[in-house]
Backbone as a printed PyTorch tensor [residue, N CA C, xyz], in Angstrom:
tensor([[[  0.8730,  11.3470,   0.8240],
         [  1.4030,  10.0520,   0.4340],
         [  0.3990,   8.9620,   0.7800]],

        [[  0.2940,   8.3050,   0.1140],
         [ -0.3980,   6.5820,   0.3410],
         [  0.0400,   5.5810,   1.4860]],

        [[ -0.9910,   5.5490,   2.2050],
         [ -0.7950,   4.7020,   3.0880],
         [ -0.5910,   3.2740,   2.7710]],

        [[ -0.1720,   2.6140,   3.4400],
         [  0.0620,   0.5100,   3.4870],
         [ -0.9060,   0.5900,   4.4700]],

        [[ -1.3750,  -0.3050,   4.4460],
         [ -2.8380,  -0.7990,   5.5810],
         [ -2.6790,  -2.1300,   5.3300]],

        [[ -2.3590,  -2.8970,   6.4950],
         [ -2.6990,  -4.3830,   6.7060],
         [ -3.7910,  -4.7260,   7.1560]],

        [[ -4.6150,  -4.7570,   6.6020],
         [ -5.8390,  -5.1460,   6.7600],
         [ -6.2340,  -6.7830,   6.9160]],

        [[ -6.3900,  -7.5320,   8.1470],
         [ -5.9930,  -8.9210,   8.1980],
         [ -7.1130,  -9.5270,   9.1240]],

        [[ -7.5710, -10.5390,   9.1160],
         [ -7.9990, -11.2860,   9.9680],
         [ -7.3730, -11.7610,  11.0190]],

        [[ -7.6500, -12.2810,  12.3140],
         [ -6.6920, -13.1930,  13.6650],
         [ -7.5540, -13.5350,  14.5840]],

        [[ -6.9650, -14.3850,  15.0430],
         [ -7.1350, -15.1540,  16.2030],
         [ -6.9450, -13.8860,  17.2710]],

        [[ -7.4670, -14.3020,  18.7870],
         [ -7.3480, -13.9470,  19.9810],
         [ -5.7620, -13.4980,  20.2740]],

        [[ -4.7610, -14.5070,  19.4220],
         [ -3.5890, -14.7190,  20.4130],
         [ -2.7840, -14.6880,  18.6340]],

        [[ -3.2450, -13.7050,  18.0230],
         [ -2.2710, -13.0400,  16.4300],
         [ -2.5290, -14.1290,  15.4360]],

        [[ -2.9750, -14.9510,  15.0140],
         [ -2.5200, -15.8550,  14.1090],
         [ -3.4230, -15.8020,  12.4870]],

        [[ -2.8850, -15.7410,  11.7800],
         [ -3.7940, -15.3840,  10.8930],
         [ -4.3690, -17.1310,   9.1400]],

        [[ -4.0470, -17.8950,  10.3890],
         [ -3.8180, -19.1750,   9.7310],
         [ -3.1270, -20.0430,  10.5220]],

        [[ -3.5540, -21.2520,  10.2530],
         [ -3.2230, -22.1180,  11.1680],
         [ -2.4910, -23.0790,  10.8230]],

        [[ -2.0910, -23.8780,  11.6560],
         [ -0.7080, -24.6890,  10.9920],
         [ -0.2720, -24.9230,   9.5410]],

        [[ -1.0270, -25.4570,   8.9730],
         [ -1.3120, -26.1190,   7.3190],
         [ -0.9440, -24.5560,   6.5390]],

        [[ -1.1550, -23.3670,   6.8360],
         [ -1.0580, -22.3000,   6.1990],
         [ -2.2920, -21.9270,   5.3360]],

        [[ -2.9520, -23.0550,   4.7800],
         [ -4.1170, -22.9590,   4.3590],
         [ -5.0410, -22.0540,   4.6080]],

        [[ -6.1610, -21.8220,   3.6390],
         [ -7.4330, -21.0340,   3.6280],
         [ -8.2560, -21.0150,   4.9120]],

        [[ -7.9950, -20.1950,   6.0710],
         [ -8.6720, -20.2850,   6.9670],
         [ -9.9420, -19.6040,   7.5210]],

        [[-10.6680, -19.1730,   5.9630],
         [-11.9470, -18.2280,   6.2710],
         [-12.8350, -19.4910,   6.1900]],

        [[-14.3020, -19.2400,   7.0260],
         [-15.0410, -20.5360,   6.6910],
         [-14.4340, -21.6420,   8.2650]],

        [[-13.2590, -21.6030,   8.4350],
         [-12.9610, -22.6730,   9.6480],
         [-13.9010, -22.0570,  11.2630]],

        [[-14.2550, -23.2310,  11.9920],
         [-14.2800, -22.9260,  13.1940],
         [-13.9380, -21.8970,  13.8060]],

        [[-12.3720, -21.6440,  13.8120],
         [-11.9340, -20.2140,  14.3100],
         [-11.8520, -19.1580,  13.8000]],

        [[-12.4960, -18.9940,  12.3690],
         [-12.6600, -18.1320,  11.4600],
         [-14.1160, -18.2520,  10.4260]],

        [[-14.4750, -18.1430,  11.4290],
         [-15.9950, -18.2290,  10.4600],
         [-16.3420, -17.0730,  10.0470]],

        [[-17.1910, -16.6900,   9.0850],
         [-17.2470, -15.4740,   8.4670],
         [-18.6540, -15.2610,   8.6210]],

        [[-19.3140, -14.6710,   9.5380],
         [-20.5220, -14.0860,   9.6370],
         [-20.9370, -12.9280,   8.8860]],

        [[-22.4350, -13.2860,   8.8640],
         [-23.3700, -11.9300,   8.1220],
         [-22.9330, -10.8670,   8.8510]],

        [[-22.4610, -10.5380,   9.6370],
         [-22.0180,  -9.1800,  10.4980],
         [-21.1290,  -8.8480,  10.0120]],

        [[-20.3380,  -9.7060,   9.4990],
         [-18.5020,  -9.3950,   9.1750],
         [-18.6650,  -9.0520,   7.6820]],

        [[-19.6880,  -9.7330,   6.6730],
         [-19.6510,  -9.5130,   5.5820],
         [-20.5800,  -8.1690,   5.1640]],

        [[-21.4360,  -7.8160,   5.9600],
         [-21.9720,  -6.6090,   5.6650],
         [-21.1320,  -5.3200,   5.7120]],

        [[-20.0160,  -5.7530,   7.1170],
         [-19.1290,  -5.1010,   7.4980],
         [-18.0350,  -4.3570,   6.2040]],

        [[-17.8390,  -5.7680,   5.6790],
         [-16.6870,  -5.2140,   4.8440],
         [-17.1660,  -4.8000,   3.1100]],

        [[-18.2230,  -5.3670,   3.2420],
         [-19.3480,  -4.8230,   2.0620],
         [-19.4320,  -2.8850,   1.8060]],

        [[-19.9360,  -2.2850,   3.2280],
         [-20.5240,  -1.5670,   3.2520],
         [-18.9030,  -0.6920,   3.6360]],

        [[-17.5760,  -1.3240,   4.2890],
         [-16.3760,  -0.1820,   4.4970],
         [-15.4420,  -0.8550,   3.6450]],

        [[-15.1530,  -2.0430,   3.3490],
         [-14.0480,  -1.9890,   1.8180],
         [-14.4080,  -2.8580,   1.1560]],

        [[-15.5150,  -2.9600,   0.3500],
         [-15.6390,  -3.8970,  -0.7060],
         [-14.7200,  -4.1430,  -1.6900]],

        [[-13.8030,  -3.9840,  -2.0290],
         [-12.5440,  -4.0590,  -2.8680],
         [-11.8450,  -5.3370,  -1.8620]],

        [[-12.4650,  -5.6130,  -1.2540],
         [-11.0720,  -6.6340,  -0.1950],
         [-11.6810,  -8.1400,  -0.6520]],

        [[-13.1310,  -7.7840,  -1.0220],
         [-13.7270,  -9.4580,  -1.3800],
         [-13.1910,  -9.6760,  -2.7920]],

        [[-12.9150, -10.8540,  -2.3800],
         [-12.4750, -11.9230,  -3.8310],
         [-13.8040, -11.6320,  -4.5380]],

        [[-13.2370, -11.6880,  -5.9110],
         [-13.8500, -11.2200,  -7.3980],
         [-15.0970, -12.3990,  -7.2470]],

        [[-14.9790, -13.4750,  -7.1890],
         [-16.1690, -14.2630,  -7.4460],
         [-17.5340, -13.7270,  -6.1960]],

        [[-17.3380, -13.0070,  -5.2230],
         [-17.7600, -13.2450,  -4.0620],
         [-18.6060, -11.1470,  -4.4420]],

        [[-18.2850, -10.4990,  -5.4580],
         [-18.7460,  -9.0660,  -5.6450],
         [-19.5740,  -9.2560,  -6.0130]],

        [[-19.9500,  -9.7470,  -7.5360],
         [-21.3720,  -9.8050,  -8.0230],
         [-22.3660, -10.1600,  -7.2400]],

        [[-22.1570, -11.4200,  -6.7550],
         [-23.5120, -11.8620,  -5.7320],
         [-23.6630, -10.6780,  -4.8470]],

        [[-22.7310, -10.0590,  -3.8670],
         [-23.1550,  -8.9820,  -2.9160],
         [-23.4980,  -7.5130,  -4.0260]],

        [[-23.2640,  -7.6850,  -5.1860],
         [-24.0650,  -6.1290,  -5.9450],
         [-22.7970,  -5.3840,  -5.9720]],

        [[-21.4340,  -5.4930,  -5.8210],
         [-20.1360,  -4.7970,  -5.5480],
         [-19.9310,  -4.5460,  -7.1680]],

        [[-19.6430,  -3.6740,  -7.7490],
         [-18.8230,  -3.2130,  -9.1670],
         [-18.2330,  -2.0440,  -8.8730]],

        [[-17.6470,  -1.8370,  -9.5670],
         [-16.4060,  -0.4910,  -9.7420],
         [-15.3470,  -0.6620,  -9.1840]],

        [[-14.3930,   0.6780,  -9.4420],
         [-13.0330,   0.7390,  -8.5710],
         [-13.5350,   0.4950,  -6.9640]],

        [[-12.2110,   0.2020,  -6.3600],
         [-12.0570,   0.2820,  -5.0760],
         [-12.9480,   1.7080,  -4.1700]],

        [[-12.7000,   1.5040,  -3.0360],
         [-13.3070,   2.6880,  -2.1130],
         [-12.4360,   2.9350,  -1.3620]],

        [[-11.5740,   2.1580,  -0.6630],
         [-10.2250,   2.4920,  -0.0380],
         [ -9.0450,   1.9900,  -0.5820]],

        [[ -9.1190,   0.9510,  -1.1560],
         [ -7.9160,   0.8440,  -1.3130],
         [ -7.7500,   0.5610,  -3.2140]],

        [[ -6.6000,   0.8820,  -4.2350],
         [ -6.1710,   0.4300,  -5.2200],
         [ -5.4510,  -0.3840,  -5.5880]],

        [[ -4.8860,  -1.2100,  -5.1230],
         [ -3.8310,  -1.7530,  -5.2490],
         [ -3.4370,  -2.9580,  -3.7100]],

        [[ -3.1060,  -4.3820,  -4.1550],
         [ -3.4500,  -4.9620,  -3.0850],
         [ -1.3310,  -6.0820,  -3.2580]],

        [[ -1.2820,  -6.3630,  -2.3370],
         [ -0.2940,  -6.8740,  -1.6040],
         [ -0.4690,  -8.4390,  -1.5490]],

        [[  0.4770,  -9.4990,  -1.9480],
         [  0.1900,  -9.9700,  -1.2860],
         [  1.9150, -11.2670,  -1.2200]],

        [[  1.9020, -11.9720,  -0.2800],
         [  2.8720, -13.1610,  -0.3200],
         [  2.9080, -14.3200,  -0.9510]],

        [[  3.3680, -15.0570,  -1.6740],
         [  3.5050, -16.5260,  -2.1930],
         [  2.8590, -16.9980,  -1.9880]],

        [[  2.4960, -17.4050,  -0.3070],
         [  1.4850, -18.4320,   0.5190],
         [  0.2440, -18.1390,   0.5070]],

        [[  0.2280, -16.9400,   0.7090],
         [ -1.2980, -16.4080,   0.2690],
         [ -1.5960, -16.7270,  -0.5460]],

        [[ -1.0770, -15.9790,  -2.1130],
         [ -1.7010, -15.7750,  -3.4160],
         [ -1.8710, -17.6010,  -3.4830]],

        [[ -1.1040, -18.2990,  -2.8090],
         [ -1.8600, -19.5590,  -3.5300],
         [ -2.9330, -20.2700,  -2.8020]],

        [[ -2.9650, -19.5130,  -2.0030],
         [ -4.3080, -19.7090,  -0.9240],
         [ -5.5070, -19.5330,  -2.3210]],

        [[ -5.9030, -18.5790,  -2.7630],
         [ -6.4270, -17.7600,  -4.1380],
         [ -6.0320, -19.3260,  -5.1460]],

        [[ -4.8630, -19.4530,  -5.3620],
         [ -4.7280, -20.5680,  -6.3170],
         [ -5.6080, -21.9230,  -6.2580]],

        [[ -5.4210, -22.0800,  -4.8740],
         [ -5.6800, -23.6910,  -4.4530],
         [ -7.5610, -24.1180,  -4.2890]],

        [[ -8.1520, -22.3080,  -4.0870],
         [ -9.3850, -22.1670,  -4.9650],
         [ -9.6680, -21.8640,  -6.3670]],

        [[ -8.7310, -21.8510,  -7.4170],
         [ -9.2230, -22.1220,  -8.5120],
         [ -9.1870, -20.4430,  -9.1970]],

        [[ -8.6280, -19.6690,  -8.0230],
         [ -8.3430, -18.0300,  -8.3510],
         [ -7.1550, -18.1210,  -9.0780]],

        [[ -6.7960, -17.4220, -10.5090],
         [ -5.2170, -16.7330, -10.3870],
         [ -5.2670, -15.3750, -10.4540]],

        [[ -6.1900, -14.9040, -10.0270],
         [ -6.2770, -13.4140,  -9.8760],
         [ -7.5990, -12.6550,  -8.9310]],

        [[ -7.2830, -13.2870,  -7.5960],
         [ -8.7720, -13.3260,  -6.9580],
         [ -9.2550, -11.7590,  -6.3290]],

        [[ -8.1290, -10.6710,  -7.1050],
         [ -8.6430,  -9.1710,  -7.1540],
         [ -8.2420,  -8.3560,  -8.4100]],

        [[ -9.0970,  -9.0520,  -9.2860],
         [ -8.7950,  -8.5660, -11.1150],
         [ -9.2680,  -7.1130, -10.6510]],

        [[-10.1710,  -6.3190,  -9.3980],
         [-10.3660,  -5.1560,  -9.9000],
         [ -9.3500,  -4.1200,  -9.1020]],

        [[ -8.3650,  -4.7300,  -8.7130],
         [ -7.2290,  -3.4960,  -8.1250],
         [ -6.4320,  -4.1560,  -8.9460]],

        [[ -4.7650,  -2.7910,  -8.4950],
         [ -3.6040,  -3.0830,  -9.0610],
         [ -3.2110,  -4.5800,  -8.1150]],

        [[ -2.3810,  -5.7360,  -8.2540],
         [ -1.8970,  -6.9050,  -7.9520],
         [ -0.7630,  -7.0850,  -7.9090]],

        [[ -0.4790,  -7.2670,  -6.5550],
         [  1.3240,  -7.4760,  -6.8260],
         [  1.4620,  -8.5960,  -5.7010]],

        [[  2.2550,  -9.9860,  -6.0380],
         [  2.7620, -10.3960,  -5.2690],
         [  4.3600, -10.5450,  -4.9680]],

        [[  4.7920, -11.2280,  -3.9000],
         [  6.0440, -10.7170,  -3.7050],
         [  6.3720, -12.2860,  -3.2620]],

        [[  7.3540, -12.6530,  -4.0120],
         [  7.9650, -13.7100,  -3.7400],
         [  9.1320, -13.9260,  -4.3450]],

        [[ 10.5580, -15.0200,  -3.0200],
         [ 11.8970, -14.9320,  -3.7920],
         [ 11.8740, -16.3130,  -4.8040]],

        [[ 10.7120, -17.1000,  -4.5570],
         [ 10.8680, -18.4580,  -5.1400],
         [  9.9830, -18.7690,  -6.2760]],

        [[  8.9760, -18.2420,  -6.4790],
         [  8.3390, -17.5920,  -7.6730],
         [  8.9670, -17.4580,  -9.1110]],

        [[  8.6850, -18.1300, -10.3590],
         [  9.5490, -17.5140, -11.0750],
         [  8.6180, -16.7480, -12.6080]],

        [[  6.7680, -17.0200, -12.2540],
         [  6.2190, -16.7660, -12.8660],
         [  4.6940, -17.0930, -12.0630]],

        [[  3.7310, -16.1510, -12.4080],
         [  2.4470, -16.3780, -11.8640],
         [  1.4860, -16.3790, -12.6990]],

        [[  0.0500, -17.2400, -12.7800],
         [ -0.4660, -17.3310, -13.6110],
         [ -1.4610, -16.0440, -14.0050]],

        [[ -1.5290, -15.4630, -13.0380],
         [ -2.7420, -14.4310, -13.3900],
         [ -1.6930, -13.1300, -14.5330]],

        [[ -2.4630, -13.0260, -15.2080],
         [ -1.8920, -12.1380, -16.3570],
         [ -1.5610, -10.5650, -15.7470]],

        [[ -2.2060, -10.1890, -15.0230],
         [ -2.1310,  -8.6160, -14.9170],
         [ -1.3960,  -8.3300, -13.7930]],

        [[ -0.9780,  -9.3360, -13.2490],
         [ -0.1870,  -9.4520, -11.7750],
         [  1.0740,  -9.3740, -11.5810]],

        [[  1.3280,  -8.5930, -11.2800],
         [  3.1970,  -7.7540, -10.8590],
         [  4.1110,  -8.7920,  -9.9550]],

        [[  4.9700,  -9.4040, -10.6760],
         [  5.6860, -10.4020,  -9.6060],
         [  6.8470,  -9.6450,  -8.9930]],

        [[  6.8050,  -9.1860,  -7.4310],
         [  8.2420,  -8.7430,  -7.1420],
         [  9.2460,  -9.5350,  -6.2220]],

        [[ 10.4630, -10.1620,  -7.0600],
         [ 11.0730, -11.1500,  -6.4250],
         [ 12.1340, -10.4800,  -5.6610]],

        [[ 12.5780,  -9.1200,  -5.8280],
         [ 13.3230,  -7.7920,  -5.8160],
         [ 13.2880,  -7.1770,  -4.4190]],

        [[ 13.9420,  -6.0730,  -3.6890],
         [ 13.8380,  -5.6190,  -2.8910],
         [ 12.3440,  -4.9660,  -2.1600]],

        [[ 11.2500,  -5.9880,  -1.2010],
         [  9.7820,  -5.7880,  -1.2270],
         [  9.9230,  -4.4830,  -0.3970]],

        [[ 11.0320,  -3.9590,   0.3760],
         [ 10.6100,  -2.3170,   0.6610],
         [ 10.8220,  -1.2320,  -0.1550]],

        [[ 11.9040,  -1.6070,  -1.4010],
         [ 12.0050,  -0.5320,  -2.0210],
         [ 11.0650,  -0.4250,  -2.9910]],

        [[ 10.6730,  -1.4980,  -3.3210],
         [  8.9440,  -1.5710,  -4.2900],
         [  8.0080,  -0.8280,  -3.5940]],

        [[  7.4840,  -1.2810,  -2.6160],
         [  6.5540,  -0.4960,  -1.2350],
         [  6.3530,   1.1200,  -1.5640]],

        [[  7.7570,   1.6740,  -1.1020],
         [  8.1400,   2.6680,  -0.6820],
         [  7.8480,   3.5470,  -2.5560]],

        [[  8.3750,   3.0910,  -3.6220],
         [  8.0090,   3.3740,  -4.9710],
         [  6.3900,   3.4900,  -4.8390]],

        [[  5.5660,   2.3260,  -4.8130],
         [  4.3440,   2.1560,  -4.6740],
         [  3.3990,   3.7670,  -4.0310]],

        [[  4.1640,   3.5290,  -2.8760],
         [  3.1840,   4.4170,  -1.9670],
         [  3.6300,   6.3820,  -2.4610]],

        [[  4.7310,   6.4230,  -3.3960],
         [  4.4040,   7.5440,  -3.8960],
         [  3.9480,   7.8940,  -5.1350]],

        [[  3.1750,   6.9300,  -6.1140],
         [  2.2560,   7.1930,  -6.8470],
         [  0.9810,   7.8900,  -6.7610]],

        [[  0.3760,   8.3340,  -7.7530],
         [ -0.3050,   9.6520,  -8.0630],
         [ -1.5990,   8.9670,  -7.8110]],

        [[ -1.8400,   8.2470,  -6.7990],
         [ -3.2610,   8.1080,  -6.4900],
         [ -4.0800,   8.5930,  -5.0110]],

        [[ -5.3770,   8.8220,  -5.0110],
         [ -5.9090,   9.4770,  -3.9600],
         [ -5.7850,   8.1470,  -2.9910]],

        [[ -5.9100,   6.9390,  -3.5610],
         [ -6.2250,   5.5810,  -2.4360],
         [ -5.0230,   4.5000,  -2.0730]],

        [[ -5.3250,   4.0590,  -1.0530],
         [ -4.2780,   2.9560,   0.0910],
         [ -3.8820,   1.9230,  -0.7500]],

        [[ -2.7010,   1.6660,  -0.0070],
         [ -2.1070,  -0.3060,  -0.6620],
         [ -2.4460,  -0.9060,   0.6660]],

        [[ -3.3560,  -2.0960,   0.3000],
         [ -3.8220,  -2.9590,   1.2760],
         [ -2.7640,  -4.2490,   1.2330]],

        [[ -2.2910,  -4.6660,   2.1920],
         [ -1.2750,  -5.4120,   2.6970],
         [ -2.4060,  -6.7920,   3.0690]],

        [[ -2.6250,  -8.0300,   2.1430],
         [ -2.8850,  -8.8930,   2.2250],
         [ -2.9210, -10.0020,   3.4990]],

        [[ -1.3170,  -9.8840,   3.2840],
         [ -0.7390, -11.0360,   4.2350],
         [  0.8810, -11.8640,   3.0290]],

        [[  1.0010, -12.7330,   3.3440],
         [  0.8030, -13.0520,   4.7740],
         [  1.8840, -12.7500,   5.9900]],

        [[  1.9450, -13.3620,   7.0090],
         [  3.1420, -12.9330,   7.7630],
         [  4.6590, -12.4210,   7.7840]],

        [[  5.2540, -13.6150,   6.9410],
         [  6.6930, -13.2460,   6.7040],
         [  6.7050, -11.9750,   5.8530]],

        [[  5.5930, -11.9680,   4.6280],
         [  5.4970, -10.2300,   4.2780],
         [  5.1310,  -9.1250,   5.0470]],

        [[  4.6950,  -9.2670,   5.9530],
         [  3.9720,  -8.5220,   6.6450],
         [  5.2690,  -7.6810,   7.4090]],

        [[  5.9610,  -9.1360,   8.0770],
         [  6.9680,  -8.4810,   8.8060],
         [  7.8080,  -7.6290,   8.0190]],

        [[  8.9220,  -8.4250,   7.2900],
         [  8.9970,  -7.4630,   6.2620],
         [  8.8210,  -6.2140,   5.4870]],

        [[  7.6520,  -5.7080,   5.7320],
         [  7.5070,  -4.3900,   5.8040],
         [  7.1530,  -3.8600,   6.5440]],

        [[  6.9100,  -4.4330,   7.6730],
         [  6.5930,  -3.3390,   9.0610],
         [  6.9410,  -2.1190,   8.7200]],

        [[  8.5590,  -1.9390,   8.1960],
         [  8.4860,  -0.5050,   8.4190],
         [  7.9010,   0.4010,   7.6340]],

        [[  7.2780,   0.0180,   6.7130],
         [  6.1850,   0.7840,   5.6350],
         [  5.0110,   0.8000,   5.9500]],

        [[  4.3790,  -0.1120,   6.9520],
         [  3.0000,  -0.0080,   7.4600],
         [  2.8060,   0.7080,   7.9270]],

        [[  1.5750,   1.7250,   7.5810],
         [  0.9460,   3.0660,   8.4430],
         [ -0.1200,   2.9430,   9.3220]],

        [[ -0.8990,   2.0130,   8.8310],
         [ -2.1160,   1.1690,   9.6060],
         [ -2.4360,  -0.2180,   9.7140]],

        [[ -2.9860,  -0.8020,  10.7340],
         [ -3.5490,  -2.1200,  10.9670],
         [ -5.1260,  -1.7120,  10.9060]],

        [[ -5.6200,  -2.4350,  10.1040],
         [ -6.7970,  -2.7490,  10.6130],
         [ -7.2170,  -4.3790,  10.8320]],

        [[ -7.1580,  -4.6590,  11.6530],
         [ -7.5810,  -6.0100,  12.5260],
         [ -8.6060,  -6.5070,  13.0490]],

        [[ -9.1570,  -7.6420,  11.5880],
         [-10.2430,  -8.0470,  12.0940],
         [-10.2300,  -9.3140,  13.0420]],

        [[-10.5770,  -9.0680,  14.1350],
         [-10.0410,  -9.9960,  15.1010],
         [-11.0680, -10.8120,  15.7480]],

        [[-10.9060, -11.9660,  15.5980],
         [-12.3100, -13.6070,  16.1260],
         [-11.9350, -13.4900,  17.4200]],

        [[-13.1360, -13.9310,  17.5680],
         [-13.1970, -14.2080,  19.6810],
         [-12.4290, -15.7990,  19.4170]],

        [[-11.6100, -15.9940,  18.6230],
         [-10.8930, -17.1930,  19.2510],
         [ -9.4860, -17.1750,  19.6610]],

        [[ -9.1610, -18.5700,  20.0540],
         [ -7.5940, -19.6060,  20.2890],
         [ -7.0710, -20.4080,  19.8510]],

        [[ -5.9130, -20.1870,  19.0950],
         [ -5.6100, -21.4760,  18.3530],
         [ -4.4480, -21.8700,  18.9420]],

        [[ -3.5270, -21.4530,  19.0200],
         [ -2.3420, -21.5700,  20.2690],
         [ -1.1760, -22.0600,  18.8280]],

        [[ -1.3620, -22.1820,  17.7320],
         [ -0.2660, -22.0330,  17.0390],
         [ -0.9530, -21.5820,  15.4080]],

        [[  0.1290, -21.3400,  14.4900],
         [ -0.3330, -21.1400,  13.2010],
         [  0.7320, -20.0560,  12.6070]],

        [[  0.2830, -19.4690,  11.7740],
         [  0.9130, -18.2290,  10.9080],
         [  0.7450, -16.9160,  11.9870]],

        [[  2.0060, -16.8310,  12.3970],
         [  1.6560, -15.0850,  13.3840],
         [  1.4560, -14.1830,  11.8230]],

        [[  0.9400, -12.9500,  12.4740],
         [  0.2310, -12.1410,  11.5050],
         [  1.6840, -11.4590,  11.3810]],

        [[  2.8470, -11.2080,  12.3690],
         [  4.1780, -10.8350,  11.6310],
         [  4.9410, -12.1560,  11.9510]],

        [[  5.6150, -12.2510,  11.1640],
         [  6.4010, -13.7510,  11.1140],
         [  7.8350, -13.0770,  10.8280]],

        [[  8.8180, -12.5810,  11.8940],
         [ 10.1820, -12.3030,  11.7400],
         [ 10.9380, -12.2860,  13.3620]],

        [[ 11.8320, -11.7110,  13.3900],
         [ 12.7680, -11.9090,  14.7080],
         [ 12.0350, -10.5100,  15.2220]],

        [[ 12.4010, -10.1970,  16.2900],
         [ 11.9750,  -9.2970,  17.3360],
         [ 12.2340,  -7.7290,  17.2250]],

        [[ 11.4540,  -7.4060,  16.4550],
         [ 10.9460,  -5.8170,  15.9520],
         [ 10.4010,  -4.8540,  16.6330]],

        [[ 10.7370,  -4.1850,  18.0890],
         [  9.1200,  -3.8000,  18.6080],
         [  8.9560,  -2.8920,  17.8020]],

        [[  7.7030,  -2.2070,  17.2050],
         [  7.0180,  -1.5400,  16.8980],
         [  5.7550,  -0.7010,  17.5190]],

        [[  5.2830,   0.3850,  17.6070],
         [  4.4130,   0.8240,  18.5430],
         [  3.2580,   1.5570,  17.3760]],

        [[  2.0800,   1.1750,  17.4860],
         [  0.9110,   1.6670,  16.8810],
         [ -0.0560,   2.4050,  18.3350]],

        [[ -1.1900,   3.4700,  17.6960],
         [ -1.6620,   4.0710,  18.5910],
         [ -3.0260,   3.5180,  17.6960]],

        [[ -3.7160,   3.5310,  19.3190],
         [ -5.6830,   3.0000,  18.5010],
         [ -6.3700,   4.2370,  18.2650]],

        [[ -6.8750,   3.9060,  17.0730],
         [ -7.5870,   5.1060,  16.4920],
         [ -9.2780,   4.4930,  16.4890]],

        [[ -9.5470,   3.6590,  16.6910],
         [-11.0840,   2.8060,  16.5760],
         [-11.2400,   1.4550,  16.7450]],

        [[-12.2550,   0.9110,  17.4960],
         [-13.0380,  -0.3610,  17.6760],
         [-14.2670,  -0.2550,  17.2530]],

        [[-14.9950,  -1.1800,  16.3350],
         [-16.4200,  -1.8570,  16.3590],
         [-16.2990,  -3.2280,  16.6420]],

        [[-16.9580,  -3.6160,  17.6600],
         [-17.8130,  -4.8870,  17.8290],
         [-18.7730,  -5.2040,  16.9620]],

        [[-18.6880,  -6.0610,  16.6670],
         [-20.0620,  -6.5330,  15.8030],
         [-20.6430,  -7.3770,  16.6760]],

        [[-22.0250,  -7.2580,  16.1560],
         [-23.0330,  -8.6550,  17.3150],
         [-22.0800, -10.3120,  17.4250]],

        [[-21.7150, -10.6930,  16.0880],
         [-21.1710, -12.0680,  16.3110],
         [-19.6940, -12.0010,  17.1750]],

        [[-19.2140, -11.1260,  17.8950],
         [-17.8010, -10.7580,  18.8010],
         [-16.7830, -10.4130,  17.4990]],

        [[-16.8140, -10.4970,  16.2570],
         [-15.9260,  -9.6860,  15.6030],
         [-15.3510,  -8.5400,  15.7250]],

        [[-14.2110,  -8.2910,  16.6650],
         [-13.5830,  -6.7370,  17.0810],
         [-13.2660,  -6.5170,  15.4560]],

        [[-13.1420,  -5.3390,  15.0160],
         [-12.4540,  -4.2490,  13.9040],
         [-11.7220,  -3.3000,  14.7590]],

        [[-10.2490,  -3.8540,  14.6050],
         [ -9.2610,  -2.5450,  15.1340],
         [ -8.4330,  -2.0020,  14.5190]],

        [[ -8.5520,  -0.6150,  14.0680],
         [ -7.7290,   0.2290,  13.9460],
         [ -6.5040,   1.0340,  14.4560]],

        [[ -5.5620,   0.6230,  14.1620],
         [ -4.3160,   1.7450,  14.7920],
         [ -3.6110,   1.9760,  13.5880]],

        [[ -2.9570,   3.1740,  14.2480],
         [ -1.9840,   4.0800,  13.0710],
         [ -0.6400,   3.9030,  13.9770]],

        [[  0.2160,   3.8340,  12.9330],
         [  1.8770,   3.9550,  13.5210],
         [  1.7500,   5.6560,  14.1090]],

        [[  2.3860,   5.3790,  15.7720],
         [  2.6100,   5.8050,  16.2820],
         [  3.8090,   7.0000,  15.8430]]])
């Protein structure tokens, strides 16, 4: 079966955006270094926005993942740069109850039950992962379909913003399967549901 992988950026202290909800790659506490971009170049190039492949030499299907995830707040994160489809080369689905149409053409709107979609999703006939975007309140939301985190995590503090799960009190237990450091303090962490 197909894994869900949240594959996410954060802060020191979970946050994956900061108050405004806004685009927080490029900020102070999220700066995106040559370490981080070689990083995800060379282990999931399918995760960079479409304008951002050509320049790095990226074409074809995915390498890990087919098919990408994402929330309202996000996808218009993508919007509010001028994206309506800022991963034309996977499958696209966003999930929203207030949504009543999205502009990108090839993009799956699910306003509908987002675990029983998930759970459909992840038993399709493909060899590769659904990457879990963001943002939080989706995130939480399917906790219980998530098989992996991978967490790219800044040596910073923001002390408020978007938690990377945004719901009431779930514990959940993941086991670590891998760390890389990169030179600029970018941890990459891996865990699998326990």
């Amino acid at each position: 079966m197909r894994r869900l992988t949240y594959y996410v950026a954060t802060t020191l202290d979970g946050f994956v955006a900061g108050p405004d909800g806004g685009d927080p790659s490029g900020q102070s506490y999220f700066p995106v270094p040559p370490d981080l971009v070689d990083f995800m170049v060379t282990n999931f190039p399918e995760t960079l926005p479409a304008p951002a492949r050509a320049p790095l030499g990226i074409e074809g299907p995915g390498k890990v993942f087919d098919t990408v995830l994402e929330g309202r707040a996000s996808y218009e994160v993508g919007l509010d740069a001028g994206l309506d489809d800022a991963y034309p080369h996977l499958r696209h689905l966003v999930f929203s109850t207030t949504l009543r149409e999205v502009p990108g053409k090839s993009i799956e709107l699910v306003s509908t039950d987002a675990l029983e979609r998930v759970r459909t999703l992840k038993q399709d006939d493909s060899d590769l992962d659904i990457w879990l975007v963001g943002g939080g309140t989706l995130a939480h939301s399917l906790l219980p379909e998530i098989d992996r985190l991978i967490i790219k995590q800044h040596p910073s503090v923001i002390g408020s913003g978007i938690p990377m799960f945004a719901g009431p009190f779930q514990p959940t237990l993941f086991t670590h399967v891998d760390a890389t450091v990169l030179p600029s303090g970018v941890r990459i962490l891996t865990l699998d549901r326990s």
